[in-house]
TORBA-146560 format. One line per field, with one value per residue (C-alpha): residue in three letters; x, y, z; residue number from 0. Coordinates in pm, 1 decimal. Last residue first. Layout:
rest: [ALA,...] $
xx: [X,...] $
yy: [Y,...] $
zz: [Z,...] $
nr: [NUM,...] $
% end
This chain:
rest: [UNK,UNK,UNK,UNK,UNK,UNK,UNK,UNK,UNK,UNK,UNK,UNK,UNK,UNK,UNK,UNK,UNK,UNK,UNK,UNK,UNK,UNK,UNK,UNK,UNK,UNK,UNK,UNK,UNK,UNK,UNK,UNK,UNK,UNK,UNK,UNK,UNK,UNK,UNK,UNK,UNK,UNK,UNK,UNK,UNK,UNK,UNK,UNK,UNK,UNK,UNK,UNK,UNK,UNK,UNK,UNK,UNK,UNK,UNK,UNK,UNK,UNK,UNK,UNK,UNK,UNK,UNK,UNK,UNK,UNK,UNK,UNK,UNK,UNK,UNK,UNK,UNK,UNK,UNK,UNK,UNK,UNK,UNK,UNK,UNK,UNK,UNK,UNK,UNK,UNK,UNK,UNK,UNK,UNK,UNK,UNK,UNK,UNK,UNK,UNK,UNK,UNK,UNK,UNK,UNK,UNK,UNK,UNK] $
xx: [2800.3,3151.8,2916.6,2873.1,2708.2,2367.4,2276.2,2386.9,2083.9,1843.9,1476.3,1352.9,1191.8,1272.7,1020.0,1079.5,792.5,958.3,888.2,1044.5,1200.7,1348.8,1560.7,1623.4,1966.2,1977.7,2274.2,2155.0,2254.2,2043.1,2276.6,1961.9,1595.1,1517.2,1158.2,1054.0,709.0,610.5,321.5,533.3,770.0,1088.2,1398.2,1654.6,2039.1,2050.5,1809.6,1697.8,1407.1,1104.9,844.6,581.4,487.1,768.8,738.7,1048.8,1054.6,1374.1,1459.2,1689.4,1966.6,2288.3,2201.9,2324.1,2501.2,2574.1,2600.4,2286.7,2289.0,2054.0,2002.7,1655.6,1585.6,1466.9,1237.0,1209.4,903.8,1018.8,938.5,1157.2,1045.7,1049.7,1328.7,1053.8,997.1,720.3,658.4,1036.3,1305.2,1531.2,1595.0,1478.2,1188.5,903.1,994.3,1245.8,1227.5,1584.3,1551.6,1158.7,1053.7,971.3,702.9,528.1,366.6,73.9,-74.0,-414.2] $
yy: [4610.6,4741.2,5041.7,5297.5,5635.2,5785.9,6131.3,6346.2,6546.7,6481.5,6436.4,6400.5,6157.2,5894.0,5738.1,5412.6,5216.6,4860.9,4669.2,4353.6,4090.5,3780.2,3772.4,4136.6,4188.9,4478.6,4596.8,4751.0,4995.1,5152.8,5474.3,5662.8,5458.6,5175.6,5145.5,4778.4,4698.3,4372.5,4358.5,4106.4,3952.5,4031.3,3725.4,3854.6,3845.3,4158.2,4249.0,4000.9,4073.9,3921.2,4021.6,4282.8,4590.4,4558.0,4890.7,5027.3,5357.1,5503.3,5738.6,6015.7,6212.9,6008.5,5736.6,5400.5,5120.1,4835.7,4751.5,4738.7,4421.0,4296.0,3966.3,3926.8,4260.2,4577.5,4830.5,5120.5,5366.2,5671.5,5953.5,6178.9,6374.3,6732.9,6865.5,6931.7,6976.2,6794.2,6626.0,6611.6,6627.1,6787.1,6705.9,6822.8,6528.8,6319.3,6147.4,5911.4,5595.6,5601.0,5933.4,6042.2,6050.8,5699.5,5771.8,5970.7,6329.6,6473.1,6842.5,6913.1] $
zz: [-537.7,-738.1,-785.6,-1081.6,-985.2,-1155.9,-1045.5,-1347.5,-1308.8,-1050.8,-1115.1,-770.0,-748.7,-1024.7,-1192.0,-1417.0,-1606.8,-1744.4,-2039.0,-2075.8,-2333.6,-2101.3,-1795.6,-1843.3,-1645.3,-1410.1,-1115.0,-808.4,-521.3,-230.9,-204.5,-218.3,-151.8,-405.3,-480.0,-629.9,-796.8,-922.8,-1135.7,-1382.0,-1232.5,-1030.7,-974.6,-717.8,-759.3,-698.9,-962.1,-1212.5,-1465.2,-1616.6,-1830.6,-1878.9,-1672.9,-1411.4,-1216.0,-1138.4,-847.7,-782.5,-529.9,-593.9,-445.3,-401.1,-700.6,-706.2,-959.9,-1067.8,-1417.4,-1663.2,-1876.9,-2157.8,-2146.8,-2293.6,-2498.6,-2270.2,-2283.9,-2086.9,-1996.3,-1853.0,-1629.3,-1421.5,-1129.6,-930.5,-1222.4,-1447.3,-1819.9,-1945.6,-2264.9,-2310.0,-2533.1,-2425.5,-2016.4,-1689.0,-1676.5,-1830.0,-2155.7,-2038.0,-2274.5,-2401.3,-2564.8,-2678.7,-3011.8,-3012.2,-2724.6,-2926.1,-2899.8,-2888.4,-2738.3,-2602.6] $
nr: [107,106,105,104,103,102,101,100,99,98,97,96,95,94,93,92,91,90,89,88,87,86,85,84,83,82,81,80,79,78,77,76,75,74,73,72,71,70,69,68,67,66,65,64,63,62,61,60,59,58,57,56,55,54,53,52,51,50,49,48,47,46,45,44,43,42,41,40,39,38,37,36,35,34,33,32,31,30,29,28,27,26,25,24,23,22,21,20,19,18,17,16,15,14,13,12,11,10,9,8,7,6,5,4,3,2,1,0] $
% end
């Protein structure tokens, strides 16, 4: 069995084909994100990979669309979305497959 910390890990990812890692794979990516109220993420899509959020605590806006709590949304490629934290959140992210460099700004 082998330990390791969250806090060690870079922005929350700490499953996927980057250093460091608890597992290195380029079949998923794995992180858990936390967010202040207000923060911003710009629009934007991926080409190759789905991505799975899972709202564990708080509230966010995406697309103009209030999630909770519970809520889980899967955007499919080219699906594209902008993120504002609506109030301090944790969020679990997976993206299948892990795809390097797969992250593309959108005018939405």
């Amino acid at each position: 069995m082998k330990l390791n910390n969250l806090k060690n890990m870079v922005k929350g990812w700490f499953v996927g084909n980057f250093e460091p890692t608890v597992l290195k794979t380029d079949a998923v990516e794995v992180g858990v994100k936390k967010y202040k109220k207000n923060d911003y993420e710009e629009a934007h899509y991926h080409k190759i990979a789905t991505e799975i959020t899972v709202i564990v605590k708080g509230r966010v806006e995406m697309n103009g669309i209030e999630y909770k709590e519970g809520d889980i949304i899967t955007l499919k490629p080219y699906e594209i979305t902008d993120f504002e934290a609506l109030e301090d959140t944790t969020n679990v992210v997976v993206k299948i497959p892990a795809a390097k460099d797969d992250k593309y700004l959108s005018q939405k």
